[in-house]
C-alpha positions as CSV (number, residue, x, y, z in Angstrom):
1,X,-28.2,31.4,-37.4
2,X,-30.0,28.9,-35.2
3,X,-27.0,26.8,-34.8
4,X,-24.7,30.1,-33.1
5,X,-27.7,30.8,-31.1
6,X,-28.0,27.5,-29.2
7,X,-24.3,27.1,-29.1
8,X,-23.7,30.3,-27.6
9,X,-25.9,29.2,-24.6
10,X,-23.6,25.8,-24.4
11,X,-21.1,28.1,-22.1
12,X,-24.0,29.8,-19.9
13,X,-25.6,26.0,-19.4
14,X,-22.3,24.6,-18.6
15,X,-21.5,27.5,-16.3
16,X,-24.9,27.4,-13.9
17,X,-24.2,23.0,-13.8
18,X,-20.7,23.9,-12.7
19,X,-22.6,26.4,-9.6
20,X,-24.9,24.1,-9.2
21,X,-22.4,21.6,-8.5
22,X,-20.1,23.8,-6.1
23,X,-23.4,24.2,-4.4
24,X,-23.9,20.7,-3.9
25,X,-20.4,20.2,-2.5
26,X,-20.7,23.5,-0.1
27,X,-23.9,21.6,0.9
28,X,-22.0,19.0,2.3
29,X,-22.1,18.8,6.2
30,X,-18.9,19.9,7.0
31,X,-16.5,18.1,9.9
32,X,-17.1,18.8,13.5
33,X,-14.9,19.7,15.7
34,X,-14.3,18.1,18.7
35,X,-11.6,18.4,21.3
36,X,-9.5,15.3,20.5
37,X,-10.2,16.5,16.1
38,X,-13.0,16.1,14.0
39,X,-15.9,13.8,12.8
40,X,-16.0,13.8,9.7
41,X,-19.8,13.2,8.6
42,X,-21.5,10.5,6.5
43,X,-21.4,12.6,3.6
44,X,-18.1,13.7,3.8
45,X,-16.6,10.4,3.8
46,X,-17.9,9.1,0.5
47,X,-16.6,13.1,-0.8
48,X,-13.5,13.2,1.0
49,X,-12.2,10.2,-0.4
50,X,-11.9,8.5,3.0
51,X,-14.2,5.7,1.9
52,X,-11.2,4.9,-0.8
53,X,-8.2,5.5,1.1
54,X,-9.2,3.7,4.0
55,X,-11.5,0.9,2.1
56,X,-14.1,2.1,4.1
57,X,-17.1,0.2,4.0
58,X,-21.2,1.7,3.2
59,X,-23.1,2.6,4.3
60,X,-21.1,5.3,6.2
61,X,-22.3,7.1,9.3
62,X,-22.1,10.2,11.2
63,X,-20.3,9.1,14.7
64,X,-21.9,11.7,17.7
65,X,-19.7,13.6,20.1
66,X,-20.8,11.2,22.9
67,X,-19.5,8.0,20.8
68,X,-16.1,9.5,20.3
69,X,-15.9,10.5,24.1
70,X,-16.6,6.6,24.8
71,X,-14.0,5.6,22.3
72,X,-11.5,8.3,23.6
73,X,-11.8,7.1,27.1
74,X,-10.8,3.4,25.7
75,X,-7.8,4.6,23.2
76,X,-5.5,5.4,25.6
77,X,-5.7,2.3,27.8
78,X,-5.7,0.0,24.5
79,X,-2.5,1.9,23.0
80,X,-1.1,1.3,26.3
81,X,-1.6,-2.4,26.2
82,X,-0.8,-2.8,22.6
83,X,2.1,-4.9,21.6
84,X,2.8,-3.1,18.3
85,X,6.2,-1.4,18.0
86,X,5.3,2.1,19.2
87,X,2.0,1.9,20.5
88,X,3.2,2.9,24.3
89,X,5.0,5.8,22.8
90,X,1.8,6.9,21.4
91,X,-0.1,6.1,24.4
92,X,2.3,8.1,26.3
93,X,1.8,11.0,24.1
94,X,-1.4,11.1,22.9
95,X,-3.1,14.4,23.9
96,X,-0.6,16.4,21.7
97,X,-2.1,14.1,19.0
98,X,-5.1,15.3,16.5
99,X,-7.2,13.0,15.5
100,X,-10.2,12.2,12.1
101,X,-13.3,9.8,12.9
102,X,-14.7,8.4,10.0
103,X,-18.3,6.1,10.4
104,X,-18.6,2.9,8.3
105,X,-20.0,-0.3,8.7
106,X,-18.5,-3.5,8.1
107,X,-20.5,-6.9,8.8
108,X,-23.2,-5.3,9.8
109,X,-21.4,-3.5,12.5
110,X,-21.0,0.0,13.0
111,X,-17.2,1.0,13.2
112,X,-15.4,4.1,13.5
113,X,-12.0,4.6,11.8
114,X,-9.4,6.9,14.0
115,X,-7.0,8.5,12.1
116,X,-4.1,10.4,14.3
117,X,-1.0,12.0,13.7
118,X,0.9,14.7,15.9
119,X,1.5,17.6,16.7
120,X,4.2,18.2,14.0
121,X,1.8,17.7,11.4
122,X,-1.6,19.2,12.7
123,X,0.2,22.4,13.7
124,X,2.0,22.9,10.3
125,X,-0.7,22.3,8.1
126,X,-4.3,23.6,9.4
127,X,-6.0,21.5,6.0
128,X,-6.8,18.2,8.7
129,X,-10.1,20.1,9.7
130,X,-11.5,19.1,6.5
131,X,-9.1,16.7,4.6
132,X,-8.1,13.3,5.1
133,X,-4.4,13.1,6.2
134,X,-2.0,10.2,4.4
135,X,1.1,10.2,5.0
136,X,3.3,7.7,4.2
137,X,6.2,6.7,6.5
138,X,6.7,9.0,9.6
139,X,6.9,6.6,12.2
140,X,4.9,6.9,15.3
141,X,3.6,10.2,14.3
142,X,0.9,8.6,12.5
143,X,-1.3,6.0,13.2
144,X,-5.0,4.3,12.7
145,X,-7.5,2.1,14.4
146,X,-10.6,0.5,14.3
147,X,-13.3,0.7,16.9
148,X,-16.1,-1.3,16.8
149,X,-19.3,0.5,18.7
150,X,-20.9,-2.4,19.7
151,X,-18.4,-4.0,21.8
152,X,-15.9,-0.9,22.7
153,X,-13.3,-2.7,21.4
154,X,-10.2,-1.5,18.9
155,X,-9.0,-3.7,16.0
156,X,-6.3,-3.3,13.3
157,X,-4.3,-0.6,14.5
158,X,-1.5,0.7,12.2
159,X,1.5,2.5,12.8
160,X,3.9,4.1,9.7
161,X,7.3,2.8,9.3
162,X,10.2,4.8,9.1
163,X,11.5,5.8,5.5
């Protein structure tokens, strides 16, 4: 009789760890909007997945609104300078763009990760506000960058190919 006791608390046990653990997630701070997209936050990175997709580096960081405004009013300048095969289209259309900032630090450096894509894809899918967006191919509709803080500089960008 002891034995169907305990096990039938097994399901009520494993019931509050699986609230407990929703709660914990909920908990997370959630992205912030900005007029450009979203920051995604230091937690949110390592739960998002970002920190895997992108090889992000720890520990991660929260970027403020006023650090993306500086990197914003670079972006558009560097895209327009770029030599990469579609980086002036970009440049050229880059406010119908929506962007993801990710914080990480790499050699001791913090670095924010932009991830943008257009308007085709933020206005079809409202899911960017709070997950990362991959997309394979799609040409100059999707791009990333890194920006390092300390010297307002980009790095690395990427555009996808064509399929």
């Amino acid at each position: 009789m002891r034995n169907i006791t305990r096990l039938a608390w097994r399901p009520a046990i494993c019931l509050l760890i699986f609230l407990a653990s929703e709660g914990i997630a909920v908990s997370q701070q959630a992205p912030r909007p900005v007029d450009t997209g979203v920051i995604f936050s230091a937690e949110h990175v390592e739960g998002s997945g970002a920190n895997r997709l992108f090889a992000l580096a720890a520990p991660y960081w929260t970027p403020s609104p006023d650090e993306i405004a500086l990197l914003e009013a670079h972006l558009k300048p560097y895209l327009g300078r770029a030599t990469i095969l579609g980086a002036k289209v970009i440049a050229a259309r880059l406010e119908s763009y929506k962007r993801q900032y990710f914080g990480f630090t790499d050699g001791g450096k913090k670095w924010i990760l932009v991830n943008g894509f257009c308007a085709g894809q933020w206005k079809k899918q409202d899911t960017w506000h709070d997950r990362v967006v991959v997309v394979l191919d799609g040409g100059v509709c999707f791009f990333r960058v890194r920006y390092d803080l300390s010297r307002s500089q980009f790095e690395q960008l990427q555009i996808n190919g064509e399929a």
